[in-house]
Backbone bond lengths (Angstrom), bond angles and torsions (degrees), N, CA, C in turn:
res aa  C-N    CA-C-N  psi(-1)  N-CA   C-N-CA  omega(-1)  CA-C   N-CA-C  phi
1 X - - - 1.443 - - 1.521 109.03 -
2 X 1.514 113.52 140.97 1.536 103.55 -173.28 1.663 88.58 -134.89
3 X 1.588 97.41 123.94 1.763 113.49 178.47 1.232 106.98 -112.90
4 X 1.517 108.23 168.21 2.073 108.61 167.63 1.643 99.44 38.32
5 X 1.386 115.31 47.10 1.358 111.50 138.49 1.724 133.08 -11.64
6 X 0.860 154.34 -122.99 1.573 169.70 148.10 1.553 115.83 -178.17
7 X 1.834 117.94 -24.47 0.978 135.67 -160.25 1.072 122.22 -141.79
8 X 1.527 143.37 140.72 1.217 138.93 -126.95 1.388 100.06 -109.64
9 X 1.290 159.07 127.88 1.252 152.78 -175.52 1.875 122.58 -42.34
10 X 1.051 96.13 173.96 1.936 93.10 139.10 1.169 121.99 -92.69
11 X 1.502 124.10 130.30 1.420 115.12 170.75 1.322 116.90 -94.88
12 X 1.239 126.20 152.68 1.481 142.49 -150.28 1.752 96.81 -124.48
13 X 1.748 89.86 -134.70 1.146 94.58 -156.69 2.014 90.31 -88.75
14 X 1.205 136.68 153.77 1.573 131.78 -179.69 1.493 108.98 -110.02
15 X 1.318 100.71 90.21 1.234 119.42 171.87 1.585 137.55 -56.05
16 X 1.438 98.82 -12.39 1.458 106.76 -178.35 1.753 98.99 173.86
17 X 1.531 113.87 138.33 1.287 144.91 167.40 1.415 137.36 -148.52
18 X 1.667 99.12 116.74 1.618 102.75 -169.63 1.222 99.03 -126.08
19 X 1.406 115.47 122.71 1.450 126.55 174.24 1.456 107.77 -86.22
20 X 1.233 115.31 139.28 1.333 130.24 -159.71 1.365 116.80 -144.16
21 X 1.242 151.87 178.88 1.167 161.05 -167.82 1.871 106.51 -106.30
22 X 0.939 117.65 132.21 1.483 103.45 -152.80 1.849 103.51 -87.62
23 X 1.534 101.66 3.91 1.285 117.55 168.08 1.791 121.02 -95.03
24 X 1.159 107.93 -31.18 1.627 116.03 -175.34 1.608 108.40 -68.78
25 X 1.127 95.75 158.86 1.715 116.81 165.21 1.426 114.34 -80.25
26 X 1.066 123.50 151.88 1.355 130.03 148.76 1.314 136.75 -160.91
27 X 1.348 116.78 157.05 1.789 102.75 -156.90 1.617 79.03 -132.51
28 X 1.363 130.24 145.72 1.397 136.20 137.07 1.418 136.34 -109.37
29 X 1.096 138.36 95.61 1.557 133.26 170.58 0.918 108.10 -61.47
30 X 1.854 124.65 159.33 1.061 119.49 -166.97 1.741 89.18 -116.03
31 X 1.697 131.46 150.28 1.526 110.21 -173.61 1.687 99.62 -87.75
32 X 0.856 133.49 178.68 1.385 136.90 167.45 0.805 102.64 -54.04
33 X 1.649 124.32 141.95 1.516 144.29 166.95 1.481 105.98 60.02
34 X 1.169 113.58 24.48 1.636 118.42 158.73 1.906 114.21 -115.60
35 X 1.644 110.44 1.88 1.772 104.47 -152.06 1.797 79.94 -70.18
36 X 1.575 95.75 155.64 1.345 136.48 139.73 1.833 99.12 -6.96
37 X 1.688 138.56 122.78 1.499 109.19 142.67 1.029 105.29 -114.81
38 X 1.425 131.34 162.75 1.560 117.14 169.52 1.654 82.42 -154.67
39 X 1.510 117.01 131.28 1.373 139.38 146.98 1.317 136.62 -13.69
40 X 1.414 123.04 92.39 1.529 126.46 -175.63 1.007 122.01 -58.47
41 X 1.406 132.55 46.37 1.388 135.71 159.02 1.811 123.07 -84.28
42 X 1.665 94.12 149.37 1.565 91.01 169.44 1.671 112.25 -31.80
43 X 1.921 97.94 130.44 1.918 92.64 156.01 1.335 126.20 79.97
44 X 1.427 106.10 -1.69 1.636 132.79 -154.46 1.102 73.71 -107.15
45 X 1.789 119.77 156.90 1.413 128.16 154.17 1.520 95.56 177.69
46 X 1.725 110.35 -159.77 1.269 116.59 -176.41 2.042 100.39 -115.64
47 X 0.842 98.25 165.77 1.730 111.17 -170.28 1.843 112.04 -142.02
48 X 1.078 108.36 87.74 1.145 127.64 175.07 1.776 111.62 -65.75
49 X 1.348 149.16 133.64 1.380 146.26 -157.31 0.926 93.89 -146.25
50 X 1.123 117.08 153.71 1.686 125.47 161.30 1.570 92.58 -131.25
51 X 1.613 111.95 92.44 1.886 97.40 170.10 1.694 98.27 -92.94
52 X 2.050 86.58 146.06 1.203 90.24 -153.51 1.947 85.42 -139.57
53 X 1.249 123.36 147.20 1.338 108.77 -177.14 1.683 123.28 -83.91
54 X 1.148 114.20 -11.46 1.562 153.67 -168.21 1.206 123.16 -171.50
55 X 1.519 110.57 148.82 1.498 114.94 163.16 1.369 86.98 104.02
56 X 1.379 109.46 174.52 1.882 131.01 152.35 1.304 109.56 -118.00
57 X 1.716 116.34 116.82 0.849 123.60 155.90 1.529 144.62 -60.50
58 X 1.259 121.15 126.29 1.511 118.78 179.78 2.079 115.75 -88.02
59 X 1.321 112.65 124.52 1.322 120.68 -157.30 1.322 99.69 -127.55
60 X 1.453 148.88 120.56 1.365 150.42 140.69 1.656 113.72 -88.59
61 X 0.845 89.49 145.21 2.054 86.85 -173.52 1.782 96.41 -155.14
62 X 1.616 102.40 143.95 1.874 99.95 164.95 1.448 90.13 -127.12
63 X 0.873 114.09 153.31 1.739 116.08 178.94 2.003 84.06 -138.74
64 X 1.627 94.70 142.05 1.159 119.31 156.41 1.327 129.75 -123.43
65 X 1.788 122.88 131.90 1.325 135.82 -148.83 1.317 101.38 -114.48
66 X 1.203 136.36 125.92 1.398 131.05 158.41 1.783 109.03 -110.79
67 X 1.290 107.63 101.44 1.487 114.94 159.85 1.384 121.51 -42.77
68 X 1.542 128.24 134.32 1.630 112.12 173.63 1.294 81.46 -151.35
């Protein structure tokens, strides 16, 4: 698992974007046969952003993985 990055990934393909209020909550489930897939290769993963025009943003996130 790689946390507190320093450096911003490569971005790929953008699988999903919800603009939000940089104050609100939000939770998403995914419904069956809609989750997220992304490729088990070395270095591969998901990349969560907060683009932001100023400031430093504060971000908490849990992501859950099911291997198959």
């Amino acid at each position: 698992m790689k946390d507190n990055l320093t450096v911003e990934g490569t971005n790929g393909a953008i699988l999903m974007q919800i603009p939000l209020n940089q104050r609100a909550t939000f939770r998403w489930v995914a419904s069956p046969g809609s989750e997220l897939v992304v490729p088990a290769t070395a270095n591969n993963g998901l990349i969560i952003q907060t683009p932001t025009a100023s400031g430093t943003p504060s971000l908490t996130s849990t992501v859950f993985i099911e291997e198959q």
